[in-house]
Each structure stands twice: as structure tokens, then as C-alpha cells.
Biopython code that builds the backbone (N, CA, C, O; Angstrom):
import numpy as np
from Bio.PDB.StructureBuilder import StructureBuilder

atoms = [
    (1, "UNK", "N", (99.023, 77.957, 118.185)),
    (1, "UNK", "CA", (99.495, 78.809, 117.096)),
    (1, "UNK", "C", (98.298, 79.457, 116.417)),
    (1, "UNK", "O", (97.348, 78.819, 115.964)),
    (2, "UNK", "N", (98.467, 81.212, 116.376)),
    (2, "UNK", "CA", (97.120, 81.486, 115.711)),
    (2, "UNK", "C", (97.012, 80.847, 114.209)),
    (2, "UNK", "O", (97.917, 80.257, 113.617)),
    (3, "UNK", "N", (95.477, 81.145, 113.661)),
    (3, "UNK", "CA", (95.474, 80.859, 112.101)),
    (3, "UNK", "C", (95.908, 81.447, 111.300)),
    (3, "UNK", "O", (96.035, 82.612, 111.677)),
    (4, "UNK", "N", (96.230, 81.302, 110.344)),
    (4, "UNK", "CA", (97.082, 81.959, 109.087)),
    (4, "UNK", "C", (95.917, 82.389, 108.258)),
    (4, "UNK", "O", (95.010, 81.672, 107.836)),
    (5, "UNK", "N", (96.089, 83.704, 108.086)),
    (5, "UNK", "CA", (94.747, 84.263, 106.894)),
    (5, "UNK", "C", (94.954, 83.643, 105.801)),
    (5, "UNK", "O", (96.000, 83.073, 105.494)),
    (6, "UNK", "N", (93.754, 83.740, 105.018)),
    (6, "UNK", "CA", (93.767, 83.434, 103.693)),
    (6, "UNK", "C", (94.688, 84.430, 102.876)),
    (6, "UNK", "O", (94.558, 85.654, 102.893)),
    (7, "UNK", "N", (95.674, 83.698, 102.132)),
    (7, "UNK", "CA", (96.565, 83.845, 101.489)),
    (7, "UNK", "C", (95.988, 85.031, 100.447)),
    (7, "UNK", "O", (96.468, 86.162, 100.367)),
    (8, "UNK", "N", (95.057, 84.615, 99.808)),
    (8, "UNK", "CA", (94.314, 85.561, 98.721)),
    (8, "UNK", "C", (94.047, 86.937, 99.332)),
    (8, "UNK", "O", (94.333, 87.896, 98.615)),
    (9, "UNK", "N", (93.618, 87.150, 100.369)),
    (9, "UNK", "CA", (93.464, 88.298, 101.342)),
    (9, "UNK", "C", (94.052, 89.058, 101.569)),
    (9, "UNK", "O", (93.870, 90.276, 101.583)),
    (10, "UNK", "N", (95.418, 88.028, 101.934)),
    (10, "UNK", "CA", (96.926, 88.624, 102.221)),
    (10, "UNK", "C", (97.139, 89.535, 101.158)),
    (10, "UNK", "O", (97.216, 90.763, 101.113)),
    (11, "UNK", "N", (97.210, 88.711, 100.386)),
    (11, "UNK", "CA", (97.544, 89.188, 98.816)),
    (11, "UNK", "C", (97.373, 90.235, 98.533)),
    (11, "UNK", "O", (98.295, 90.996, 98.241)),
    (12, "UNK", "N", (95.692, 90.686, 98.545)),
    (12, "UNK", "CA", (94.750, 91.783, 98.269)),
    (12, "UNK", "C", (95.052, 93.126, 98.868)),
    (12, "UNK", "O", (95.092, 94.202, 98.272)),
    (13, "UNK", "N", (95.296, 92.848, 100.374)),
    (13, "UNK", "CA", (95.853, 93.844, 101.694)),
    (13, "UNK", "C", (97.296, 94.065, 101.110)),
    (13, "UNK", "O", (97.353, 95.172, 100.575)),
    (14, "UNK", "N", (98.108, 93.589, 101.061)),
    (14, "UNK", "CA", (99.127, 93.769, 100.644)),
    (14, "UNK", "C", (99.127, 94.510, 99.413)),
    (14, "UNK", "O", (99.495, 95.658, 99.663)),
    (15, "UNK", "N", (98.894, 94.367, 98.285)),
    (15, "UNK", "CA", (98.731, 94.823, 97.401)),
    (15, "UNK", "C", (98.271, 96.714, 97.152)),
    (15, "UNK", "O", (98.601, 97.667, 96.447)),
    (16, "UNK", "N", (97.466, 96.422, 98.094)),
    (16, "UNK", "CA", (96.710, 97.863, 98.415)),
    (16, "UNK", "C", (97.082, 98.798, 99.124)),
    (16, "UNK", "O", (96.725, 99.976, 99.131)),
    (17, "UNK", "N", (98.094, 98.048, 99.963)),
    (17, "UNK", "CA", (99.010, 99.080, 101.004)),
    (17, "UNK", "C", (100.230, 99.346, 99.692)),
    (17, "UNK", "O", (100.458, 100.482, 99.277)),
    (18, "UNK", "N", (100.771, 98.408, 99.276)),
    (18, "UNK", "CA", (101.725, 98.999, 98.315)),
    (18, "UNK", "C", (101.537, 99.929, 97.472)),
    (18, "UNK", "O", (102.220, 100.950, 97.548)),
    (19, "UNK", "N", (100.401, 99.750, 96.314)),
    (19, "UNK", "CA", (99.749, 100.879, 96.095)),
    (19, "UNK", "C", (99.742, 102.033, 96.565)),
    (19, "UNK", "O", (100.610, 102.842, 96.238)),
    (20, "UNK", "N", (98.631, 102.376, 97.537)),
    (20, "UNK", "CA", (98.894, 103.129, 98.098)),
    (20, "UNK", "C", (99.950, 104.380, 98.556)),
    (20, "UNK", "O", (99.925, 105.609, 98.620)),
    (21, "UNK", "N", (100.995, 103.150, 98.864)),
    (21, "UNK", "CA", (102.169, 104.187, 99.342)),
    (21, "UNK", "C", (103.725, 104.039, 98.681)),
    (21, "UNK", "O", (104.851, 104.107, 99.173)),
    (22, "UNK", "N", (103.150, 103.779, 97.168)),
    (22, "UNK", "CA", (103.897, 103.579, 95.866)),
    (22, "UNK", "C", (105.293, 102.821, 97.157)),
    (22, "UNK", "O", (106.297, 103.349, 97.635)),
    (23, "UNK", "N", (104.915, 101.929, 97.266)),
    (23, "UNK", "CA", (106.499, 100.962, 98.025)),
    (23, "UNK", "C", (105.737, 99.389, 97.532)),
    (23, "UNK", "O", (104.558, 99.105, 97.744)),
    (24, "UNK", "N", (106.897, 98.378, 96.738)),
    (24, "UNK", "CA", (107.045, 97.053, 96.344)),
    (24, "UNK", "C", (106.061, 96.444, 97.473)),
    (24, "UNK", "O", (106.085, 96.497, 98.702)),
    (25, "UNK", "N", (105.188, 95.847, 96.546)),
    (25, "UNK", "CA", (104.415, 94.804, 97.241)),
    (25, "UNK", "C", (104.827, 93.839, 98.233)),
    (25, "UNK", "O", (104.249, 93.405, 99.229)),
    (26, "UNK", "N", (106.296, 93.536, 97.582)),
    (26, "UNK", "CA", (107.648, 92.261, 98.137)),
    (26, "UNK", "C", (108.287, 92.621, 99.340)),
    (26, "UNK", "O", (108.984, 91.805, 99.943)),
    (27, "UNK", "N", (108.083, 93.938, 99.798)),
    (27, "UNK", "CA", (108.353, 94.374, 100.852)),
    (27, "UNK", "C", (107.837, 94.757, 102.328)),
    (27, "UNK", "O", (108.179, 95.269, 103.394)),
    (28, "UNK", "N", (106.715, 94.114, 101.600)),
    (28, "UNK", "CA", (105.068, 93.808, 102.979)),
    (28, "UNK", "C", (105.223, 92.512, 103.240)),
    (28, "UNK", "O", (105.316, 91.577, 102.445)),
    (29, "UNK", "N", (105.248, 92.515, 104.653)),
    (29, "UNK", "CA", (104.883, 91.211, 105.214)),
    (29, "UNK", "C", (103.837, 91.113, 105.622)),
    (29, "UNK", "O", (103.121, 92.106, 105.752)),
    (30, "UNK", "N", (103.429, 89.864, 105.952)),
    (30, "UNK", "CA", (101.857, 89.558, 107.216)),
    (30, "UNK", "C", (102.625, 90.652, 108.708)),
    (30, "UNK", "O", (102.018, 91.405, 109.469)),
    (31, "UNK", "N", (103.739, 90.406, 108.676)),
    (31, "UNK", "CA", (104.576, 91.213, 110.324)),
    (31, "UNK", "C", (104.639, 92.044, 110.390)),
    (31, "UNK", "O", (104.619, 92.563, 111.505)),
    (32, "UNK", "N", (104.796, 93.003, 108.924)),
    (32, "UNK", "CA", (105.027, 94.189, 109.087)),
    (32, "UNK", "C", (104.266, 95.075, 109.899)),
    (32, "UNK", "O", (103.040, 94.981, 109.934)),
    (33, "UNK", "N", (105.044, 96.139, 110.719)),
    (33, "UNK", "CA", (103.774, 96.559, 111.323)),
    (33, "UNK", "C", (103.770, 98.642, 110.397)),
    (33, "UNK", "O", (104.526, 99.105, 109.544)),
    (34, "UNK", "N", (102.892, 99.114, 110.935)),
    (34, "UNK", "CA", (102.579, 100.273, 109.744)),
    (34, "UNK", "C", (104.102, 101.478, 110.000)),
    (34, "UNK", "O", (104.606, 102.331, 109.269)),
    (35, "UNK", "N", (104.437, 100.955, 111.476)),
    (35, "UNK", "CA", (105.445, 102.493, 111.815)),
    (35, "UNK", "C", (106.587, 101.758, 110.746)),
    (35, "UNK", "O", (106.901, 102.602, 109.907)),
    (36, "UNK", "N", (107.404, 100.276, 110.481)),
    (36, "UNK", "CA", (107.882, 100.036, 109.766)),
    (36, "UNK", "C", (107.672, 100.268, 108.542)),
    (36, "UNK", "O", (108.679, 100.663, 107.955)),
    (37, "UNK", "N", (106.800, 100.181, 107.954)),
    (37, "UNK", "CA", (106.399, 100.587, 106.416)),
    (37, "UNK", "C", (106.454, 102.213, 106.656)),
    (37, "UNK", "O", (106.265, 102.652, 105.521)),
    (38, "UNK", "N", (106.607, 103.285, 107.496)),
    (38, "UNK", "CA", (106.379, 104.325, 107.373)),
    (38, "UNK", "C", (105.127, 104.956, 107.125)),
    (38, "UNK", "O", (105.256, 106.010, 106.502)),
    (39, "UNK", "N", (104.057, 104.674, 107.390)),
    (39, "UNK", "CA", (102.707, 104.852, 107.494)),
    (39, "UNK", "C", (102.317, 105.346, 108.241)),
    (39, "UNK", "O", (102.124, 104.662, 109.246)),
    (40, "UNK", "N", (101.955, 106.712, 108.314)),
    (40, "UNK", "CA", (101.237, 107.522, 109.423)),
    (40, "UNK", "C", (99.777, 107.652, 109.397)),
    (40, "UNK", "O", (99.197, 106.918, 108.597)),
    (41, "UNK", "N", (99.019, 108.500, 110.167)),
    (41, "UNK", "CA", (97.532, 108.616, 110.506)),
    (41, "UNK", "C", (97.126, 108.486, 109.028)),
    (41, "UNK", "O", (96.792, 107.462, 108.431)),
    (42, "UNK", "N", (97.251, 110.074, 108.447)),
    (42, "UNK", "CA", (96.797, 110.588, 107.494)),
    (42, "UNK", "C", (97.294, 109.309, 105.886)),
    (42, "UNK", "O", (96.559, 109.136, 104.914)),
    (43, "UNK", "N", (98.232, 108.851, 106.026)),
    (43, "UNK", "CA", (98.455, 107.508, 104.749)),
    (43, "UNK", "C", (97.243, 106.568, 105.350)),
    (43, "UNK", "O", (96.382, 106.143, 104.580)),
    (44, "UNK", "N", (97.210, 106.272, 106.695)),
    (44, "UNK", "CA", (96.250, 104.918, 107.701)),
    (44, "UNK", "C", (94.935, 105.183, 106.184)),
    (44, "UNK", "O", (94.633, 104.547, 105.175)),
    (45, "UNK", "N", (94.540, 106.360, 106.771)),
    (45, "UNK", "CA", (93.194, 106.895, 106.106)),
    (45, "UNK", "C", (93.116, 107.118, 104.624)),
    (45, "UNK", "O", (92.205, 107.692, 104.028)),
    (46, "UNK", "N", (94.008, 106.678, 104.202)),
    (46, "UNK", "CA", (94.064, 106.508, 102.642)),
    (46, "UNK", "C", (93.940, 105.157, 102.277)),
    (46, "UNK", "O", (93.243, 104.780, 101.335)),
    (47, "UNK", "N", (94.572, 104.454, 102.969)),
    (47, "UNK", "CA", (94.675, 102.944, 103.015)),
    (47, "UNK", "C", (93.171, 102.364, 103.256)),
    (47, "UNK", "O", (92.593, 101.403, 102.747)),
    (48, "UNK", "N", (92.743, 103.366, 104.275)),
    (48, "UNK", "CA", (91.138, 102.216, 104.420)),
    (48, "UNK", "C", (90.229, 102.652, 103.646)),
    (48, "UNK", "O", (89.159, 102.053, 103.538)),
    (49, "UNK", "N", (90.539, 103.920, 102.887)),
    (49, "UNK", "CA", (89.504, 104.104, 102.434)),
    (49, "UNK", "C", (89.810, 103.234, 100.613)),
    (49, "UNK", "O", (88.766, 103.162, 99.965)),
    (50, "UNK", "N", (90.806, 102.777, 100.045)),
    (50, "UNK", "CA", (91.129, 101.978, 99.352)),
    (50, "UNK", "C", (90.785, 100.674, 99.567)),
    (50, "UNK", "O", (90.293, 99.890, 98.755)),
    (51, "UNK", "N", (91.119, 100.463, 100.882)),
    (51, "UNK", "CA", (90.234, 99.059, 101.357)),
    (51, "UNK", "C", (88.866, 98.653, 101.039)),
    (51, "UNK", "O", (88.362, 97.622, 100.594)),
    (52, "UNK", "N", (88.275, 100.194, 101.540)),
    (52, "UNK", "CA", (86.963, 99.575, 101.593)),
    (52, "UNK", "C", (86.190, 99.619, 100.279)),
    (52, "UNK", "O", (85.069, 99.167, 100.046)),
    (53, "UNK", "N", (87.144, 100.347, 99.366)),
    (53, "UNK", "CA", (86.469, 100.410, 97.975)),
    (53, "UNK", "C", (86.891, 98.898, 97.234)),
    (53, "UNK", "O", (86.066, 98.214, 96.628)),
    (54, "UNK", "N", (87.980, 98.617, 97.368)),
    (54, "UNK", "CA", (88.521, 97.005, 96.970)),
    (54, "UNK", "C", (87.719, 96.023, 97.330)),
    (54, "UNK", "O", (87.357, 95.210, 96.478)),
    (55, "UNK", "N", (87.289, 95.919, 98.681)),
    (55, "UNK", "CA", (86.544, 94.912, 99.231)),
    (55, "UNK", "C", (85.379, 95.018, 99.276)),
    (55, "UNK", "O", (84.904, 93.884, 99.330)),
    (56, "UNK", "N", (84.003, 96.370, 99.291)),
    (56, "UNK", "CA", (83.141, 96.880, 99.147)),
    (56, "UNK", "C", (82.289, 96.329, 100.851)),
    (56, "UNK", "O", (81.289, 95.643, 101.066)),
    (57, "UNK", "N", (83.198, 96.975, 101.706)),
    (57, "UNK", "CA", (83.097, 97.211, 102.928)),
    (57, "UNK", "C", (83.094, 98.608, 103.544)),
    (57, "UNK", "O", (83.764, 99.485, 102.999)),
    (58, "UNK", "N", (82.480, 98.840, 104.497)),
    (58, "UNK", "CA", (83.144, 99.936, 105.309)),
    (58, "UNK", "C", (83.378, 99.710, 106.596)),
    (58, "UNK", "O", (82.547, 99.138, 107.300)),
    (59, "UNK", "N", (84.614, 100.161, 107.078)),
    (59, "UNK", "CA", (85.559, 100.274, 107.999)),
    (59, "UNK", "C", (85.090, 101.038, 109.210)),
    (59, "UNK", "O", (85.199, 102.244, 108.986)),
    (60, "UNK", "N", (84.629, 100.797, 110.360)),
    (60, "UNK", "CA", (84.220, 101.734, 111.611)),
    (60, "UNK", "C", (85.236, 102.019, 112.030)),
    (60, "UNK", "O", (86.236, 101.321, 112.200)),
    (61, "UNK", "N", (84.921, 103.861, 112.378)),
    (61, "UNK", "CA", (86.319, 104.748, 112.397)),
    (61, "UNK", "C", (87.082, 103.601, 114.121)),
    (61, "UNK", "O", (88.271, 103.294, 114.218)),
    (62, "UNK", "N", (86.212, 103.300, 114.968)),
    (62, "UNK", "CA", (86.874, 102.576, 115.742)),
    (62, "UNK", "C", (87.952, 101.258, 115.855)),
    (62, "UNK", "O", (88.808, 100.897, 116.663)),
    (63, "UNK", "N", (87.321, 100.683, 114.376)),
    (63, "UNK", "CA", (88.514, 99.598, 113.619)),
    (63, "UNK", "C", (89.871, 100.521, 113.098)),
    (63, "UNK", "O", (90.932, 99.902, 113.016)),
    (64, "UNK", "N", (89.869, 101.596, 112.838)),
    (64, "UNK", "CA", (90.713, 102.331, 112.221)),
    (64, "UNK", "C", (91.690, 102.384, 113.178)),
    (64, "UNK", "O", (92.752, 101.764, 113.238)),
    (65, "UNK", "N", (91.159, 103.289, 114.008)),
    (65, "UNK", "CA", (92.206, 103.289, 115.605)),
    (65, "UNK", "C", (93.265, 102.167, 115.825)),
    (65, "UNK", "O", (94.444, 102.365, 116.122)),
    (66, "UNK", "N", (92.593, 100.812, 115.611)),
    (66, "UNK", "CA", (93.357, 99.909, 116.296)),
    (66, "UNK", "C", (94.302, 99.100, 114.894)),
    (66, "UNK", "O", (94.633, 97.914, 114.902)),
    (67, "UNK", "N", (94.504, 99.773, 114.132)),
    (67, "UNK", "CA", (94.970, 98.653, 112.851)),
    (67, "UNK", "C", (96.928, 99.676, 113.278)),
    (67, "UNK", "O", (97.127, 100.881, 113.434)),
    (68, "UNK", "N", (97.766, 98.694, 113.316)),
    (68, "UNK", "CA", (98.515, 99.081, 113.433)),
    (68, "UNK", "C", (99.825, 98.333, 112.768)),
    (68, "UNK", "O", (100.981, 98.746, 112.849)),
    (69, "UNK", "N", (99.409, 97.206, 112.131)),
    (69, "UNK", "CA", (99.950, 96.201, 111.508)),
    (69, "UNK", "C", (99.360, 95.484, 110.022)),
    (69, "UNK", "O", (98.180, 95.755, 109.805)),
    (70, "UNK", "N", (99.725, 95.012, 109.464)),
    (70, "UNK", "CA", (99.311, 94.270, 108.261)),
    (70, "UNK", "C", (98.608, 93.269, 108.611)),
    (70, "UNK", "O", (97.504, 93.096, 108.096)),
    (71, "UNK", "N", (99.194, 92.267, 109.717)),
    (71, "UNK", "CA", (98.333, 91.568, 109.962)),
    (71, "UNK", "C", (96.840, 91.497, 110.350)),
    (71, "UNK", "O", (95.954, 90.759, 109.920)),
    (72, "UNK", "N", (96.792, 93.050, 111.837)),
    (72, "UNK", "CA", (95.892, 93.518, 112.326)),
    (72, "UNK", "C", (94.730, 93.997, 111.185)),
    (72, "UNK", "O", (93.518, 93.795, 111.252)),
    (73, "UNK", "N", (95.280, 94.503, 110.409)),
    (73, "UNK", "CA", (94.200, 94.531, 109.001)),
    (73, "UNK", "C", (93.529, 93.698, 108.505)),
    (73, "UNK", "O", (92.310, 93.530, 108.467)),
    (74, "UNK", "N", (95.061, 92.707, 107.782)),
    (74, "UNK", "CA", (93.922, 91.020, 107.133)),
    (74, "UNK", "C", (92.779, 90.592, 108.128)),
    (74, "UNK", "O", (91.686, 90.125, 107.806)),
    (75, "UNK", "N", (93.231, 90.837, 109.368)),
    (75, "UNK", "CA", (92.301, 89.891, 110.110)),
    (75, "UNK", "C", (90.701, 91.044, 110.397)),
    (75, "UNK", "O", (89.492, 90.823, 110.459)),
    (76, "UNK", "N", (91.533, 92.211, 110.497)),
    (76, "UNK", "CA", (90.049, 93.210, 110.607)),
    (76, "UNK", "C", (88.898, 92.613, 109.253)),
    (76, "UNK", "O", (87.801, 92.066, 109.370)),
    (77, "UNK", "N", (89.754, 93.019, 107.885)),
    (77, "UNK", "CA", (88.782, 92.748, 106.778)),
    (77, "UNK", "C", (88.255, 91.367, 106.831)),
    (77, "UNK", "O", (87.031, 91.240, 106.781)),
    (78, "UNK", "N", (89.171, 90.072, 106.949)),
    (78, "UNK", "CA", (88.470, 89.397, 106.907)),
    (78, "UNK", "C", (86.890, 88.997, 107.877)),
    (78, "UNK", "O", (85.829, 88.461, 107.557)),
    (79, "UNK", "N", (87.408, 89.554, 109.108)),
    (79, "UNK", "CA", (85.698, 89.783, 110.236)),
    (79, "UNK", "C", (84.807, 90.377, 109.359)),
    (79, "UNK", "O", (83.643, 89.987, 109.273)),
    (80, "UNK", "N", (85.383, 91.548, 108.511)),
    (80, "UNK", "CA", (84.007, 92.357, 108.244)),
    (80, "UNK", "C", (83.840, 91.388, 106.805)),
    (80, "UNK", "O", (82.643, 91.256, 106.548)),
    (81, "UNK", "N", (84.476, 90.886, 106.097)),
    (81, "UNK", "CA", (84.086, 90.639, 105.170)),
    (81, "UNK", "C", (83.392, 89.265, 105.153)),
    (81, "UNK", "O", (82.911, 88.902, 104.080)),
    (82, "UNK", "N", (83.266, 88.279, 106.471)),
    (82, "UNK", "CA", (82.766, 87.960, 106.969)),
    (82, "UNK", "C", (81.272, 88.033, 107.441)),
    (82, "UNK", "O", (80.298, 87.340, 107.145)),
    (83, "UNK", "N", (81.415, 89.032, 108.217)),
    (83, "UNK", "CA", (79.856, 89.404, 108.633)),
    (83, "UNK", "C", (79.120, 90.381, 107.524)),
    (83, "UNK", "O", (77.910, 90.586, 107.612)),
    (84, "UNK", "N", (79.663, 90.786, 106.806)),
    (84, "UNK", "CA", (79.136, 91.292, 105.088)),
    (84, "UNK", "C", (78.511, 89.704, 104.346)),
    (84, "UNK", "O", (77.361, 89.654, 103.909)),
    (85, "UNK", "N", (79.095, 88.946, 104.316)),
    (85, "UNK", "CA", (78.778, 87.519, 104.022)),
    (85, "UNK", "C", (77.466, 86.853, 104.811)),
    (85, "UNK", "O", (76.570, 86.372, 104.117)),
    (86, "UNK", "N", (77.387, 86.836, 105.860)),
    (86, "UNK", "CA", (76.163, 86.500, 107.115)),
    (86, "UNK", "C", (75.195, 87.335, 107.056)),
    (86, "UNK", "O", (74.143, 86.933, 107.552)),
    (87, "UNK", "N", (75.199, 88.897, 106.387)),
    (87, "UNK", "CA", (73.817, 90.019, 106.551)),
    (87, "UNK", "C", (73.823, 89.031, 105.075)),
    (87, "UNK", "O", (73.062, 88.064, 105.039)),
    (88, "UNK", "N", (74.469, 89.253, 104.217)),
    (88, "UNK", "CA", (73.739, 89.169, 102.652)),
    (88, "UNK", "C", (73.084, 87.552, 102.902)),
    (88, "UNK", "O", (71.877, 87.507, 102.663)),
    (89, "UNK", "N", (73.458, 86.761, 103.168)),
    (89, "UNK", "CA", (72.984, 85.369, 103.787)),
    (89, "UNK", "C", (71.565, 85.712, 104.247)),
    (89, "UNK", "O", (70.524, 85.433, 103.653)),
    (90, "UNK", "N", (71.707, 86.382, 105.436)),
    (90, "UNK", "CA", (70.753, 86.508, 106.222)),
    (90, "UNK", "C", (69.082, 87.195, 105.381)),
    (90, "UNK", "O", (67.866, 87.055, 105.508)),
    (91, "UNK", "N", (70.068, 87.957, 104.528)),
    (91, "UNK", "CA", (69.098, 88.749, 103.571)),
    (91, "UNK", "C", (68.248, 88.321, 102.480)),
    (91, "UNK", "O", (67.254, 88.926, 102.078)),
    (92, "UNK", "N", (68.797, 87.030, 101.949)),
    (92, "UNK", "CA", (68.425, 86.301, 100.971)),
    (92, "UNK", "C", (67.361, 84.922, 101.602)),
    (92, "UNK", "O", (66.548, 84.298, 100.921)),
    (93, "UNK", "N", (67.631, 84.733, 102.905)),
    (93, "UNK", "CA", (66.783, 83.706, 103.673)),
    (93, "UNK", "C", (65.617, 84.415, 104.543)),
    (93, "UNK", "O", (64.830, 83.816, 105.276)),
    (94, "UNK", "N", (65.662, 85.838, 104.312)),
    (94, "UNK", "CA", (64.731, 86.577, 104.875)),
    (94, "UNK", "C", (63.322, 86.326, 104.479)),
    (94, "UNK", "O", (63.209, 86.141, 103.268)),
    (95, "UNK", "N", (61.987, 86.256, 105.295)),
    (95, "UNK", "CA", (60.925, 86.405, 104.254)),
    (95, "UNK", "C", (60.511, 87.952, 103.776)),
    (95, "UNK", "O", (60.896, 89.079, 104.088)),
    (96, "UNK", "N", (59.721, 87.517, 103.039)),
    (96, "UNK", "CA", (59.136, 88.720, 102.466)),
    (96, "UNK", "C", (58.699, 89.984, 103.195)),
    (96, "UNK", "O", (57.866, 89.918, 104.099)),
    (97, "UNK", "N", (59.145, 90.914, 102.886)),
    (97, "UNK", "CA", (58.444, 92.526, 104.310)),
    (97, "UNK", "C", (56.870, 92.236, 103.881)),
    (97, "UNK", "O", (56.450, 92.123, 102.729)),
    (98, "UNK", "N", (56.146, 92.148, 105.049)),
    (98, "UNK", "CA", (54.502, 92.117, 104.677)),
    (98, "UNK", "C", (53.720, 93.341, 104.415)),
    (98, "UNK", "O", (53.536, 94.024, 105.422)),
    (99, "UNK", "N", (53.275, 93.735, 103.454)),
    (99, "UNK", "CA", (52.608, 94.510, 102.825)),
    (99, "UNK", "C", (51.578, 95.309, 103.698)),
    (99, "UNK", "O", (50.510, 94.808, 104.048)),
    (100, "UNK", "N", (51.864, 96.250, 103.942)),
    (100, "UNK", "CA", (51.173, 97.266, 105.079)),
    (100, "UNK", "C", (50.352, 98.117, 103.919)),
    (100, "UNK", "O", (50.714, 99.055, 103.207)),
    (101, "UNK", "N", (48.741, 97.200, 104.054)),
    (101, "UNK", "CA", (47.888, 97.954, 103.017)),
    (101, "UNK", "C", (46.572, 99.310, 104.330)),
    (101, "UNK", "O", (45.345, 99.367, 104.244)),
    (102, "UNK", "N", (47.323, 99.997, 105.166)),
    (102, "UNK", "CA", (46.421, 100.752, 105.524)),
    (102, "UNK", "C", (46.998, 102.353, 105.202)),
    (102, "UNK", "O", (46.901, 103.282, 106.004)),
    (103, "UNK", "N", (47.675, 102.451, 103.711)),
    (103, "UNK", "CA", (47.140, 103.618, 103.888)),
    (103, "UNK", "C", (46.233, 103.984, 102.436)),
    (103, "UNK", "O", (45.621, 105.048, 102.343)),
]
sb = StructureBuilder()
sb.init_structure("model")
sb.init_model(0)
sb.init_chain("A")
sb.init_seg("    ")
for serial, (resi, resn, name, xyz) in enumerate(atoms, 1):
    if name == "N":
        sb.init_residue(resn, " ", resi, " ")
    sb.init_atom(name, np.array(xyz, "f"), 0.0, 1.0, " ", f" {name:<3s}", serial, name[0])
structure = sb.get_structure()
């Protein structure tokens, strides 16, 4: 059985698609998929770009292509918001850039 996203996530995604496309939050599922909600290209691209301001991510137009569901989303953001988590990690355990004194 796959994993169940974090609920809070859900929440967030959900929330933002409703928004979005002024329709009840209560009426998004994790199942829903976007042709059910009535969501076309041009709404898709409203949606991520709300996303990525909510979550302070950005979305590769190639993730865009493939989101075709609610679920397919939670699970997109959570990867990126994920590996957004592992650079800033990575960034803070970094050493110091060494001081290039030749010019």
C-alpha cells in the first residue's frame, strides 16, 4: 500500500487548489484527479504558480506536464520540498568559499 502524505500538505494543496478555482476546499480529495475538478492547462498554471509562492519552491515546467491529480501534486511538492530541505542542509554544513586573494 503506497504512503499516505502528510496530512498538513494535503491540507495546504488542497486549500490552494480551492482557492484558486473559487470551488469548497470539502470538495477536493487526495483522488481527485484535475479533469474532475474541471481544471484545465491554463487554471494547471495558476495553481503552480500559487504553489510555488505558498511553499517557496519552484516547479520545473517538466513537473507541470505530469501533475494531473491532487495526489500527483502532494507528492510532487512534497519531493521538492524535500530536496529544498537537503540543499539548505547541505548549505549550512558547507565550509566556508576560500578567499581567492589574487586579484
Amino acid at each position: 500500500m503506497p504512503e499516505q502524505p502528510d496530512a498538513g500538505l494535503v491540507s495546504k494543496v488542497t486549500a490552494v487548489i480551492a482557492k484558486s478555482q473559487r470551488i469548497p476546499a470539502e470538495t477536493i480529495t487526495l483522488d481527485s484527479t484535475f479533469e474532475e475538478l474541471k481544471i484545465d492547462s491554463l487554471d494547471g498554471i495558476s495553481i503552480v504558480f500559487e504553489l510555488e509562492n505558498e511553499f517557496g519552491i519552484g516547479i520545473p515546467d517538466e513537473g507541470v506536464q505530469n501533475l494531473r491529480s491532487v495526489r500527483e501534486t502532494v507528492e510532487g511538492i512534497s519531493k521538492l520540498l524535500d530536496e529544498k530541505a537537503k540543499a539548505e542542509e547541505a548549505s549550512v554544513h558547507a565550509p566556508p568559499a576560500a578567499k581567492d586573494d589574487t586579484a
